[in-house]
C-alpha positions in Angstrom: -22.8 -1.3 15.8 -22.0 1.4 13.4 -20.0 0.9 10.7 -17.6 3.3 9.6 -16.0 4.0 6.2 -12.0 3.4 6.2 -9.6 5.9 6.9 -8.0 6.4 3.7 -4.9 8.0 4.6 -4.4 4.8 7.4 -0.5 3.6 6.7 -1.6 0.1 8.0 -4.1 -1.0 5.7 -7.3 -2.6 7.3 -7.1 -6.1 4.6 -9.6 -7.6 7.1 -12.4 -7.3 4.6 -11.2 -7.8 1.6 -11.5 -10.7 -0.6 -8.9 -13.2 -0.8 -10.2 -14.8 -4.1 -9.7 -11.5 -5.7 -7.1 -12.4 -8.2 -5.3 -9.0 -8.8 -5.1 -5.8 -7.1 -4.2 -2.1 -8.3 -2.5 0.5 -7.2 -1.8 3.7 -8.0 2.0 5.5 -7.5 3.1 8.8 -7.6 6.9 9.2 -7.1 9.4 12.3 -7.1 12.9 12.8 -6.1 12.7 15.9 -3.8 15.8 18.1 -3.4 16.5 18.5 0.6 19.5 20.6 0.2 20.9 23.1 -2.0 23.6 21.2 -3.6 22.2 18.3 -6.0 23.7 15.4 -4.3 21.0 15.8 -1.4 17.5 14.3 -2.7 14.7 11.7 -1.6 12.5 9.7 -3.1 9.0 10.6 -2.0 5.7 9.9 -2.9 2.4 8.0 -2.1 0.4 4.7 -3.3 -3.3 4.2 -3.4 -5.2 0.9 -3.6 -7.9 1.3 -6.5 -10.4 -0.3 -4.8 -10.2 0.6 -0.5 -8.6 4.0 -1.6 -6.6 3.5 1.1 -3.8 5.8 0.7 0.3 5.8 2.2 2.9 8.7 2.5 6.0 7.9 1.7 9.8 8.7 2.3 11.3 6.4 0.4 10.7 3.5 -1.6 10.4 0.8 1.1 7.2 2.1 2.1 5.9 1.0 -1.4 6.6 -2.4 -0.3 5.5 -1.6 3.5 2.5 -0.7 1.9 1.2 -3.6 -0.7 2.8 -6.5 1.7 -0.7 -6.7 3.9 -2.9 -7.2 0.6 -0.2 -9.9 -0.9 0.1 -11.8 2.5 -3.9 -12.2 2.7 -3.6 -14.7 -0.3 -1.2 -16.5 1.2 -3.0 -16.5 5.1 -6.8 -17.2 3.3 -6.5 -19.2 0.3 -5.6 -22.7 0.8 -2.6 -24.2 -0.5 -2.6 -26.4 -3.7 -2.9 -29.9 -2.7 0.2 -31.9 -3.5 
Protein backbone atom coordinates (compact mmCIF):
# COMPACT_ATOMS: atom_id res chain seq x y z
CA UNK A 1 0.00 0.00 0.00
CA UNK A 2 1.52 3.24 -0.88
CA UNK A 3 1.57 5.86 1.36
CA UNK A 4 1.09 9.16 0.36
CA UNK A 5 2.11 12.60 1.83
CA UNK A 6 -0.99 14.82 3.01
CA UNK A 7 -2.62 17.27 0.87
CA UNK A 8 -1.67 20.34 2.49
CA UNK A 9 -4.13 22.64 1.11
CA UNK A 10 -7.05 19.74 2.27
CA UNK A 11 -9.94 22.05 4.28
CA UNK A 12 -10.72 18.87 6.27
CA UNK A 13 -7.78 17.97 8.06
CA UNK A 14 -6.80 14.22 8.04
CA UNK A 15 -6.26 14.13 12.40
CA UNK A 16 -6.26 10.35 11.94
CA UNK A 17 -2.57 10.16 12.58
CA UNK A 18 -1.82 12.43 14.88
CA UNK A 19 -1.02 12.01 18.34
CA UNK A 20 -3.51 12.50 20.91
CA UNK A 21 -0.95 12.80 23.80
CA UNK A 22 0.50 15.73 22.14
CA UNK A 23 -0.15 18.41 24.62
CA UNK A 24 -0.18 21.60 22.40
CA UNK A 25 -0.58 22.32 18.87
CA UNK A 26 0.45 25.50 16.67
CA UNK A 27 -0.81 27.27 14.11
CA UNK A 28 0.06 29.73 12.01
CA UNK A 29 -2.65 32.87 10.84
CA UNK A 30 -2.53 35.23 8.34
CA UNK A 31 -5.55 37.61 8.29
CA UNK A 32 -6.63 40.80 6.18
CA UNK A 33 -9.72 42.74 5.76
CA UNK A 34 -10.14 42.83 1.91
CA UNK A 35 -12.11 45.72 0.38
CA UNK A 36 -14.95 44.03 -2.03
CA UNK A 37 -16.37 47.26 -3.16
CA UNK A 38 -15.41 50.68 -3.72
CA UNK A 39 -17.00 52.38 -0.89
CA UNK A 40 -15.25 51.42 2.62
CA UNK A 41 -18.16 49.94 4.21
CA UNK A 42 -17.86 46.75 1.97
CA UNK A 43 -14.81 44.48 3.28
CA UNK A 44 -14.10 40.72 4.43
CA UNK A 45 -12.06 39.20 6.62
CA UNK A 46 -9.87 36.72 4.71
CA UNK A 47 -7.03 34.77 5.34
CA UNK A 48 -5.57 31.24 5.85
CA UNK A 49 -4.20 29.03 8.95
CA UNK A 50 -1.49 26.38 8.83
CA UNK A 51 -0.84 23.59 11.39
CA UNK A 52 3.02 23.73 12.29
CA UNK A 53 3.46 20.32 12.30
CA UNK A 54 0.92 18.46 9.26
CA UNK A 55 1.29 21.80 7.27
CA UNK A 56 -2.00 21.34 6.45
CA UNK A 57 -3.19 24.53 5.23
CA UNK A 58 -7.17 26.31 5.08
CA UNK A 59 -8.49 29.24 2.92
CA UNK A 60 -10.58 31.35 4.45
CA UNK A 61 -13.62 33.83 3.99
CA UNK A 62 -14.18 34.74 7.16
CA UNK A 63 -13.28 34.00 10.61
CA UNK A 64 -15.33 30.93 11.29
CA UNK A 65 -13.29 28.98 9.15
CA UNK A 66 -10.43 29.55 11.80
CA UNK A 67 -12.57 27.69 14.11
CA UNK A 68 -13.84 25.21 11.25
CA UNK A 69 -10.39 24.59 10.88
CA UNK A 70 -8.60 23.87 14.49
CA UNK A 71 -12.00 22.00 15.80
CA UNK A 72 -10.75 18.41 14.26
CA UNK A 73 -7.29 18.62 16.09
CA UNK A 74 -9.10 19.85 19.60
CA UNK A 75 -11.83 17.13 19.39
CA UNK A 76 -9.13 14.23 18.96
CA UNK A 77 -8.21 14.96 22.68
CA UNK A 78 -11.36 14.68 23.72
CA UNK A 79 -12.41 11.34 21.30
CA UNK A 80 -8.63 9.47 22.29
CA UNK A 81 -7.59 10.42 25.62
CA UNK A 82 -9.48 8.99 28.38
CA UNK A 83 -11.30 10.91 30.75
CA UNK A 84 -9.96 11.63 34.37
CA UNK A 85 -11.31 9.17 36.65
CA UNK A 86 -13.63 10.56 39.21
Amino acid sequence: MENKPPDPHSAEPDISSLDATNDSHAFVIRIWLEDIQSDETSALWRGHITHVLDHRQHYFQDLSGIVHFITPYIDIWTTKIPSPKS
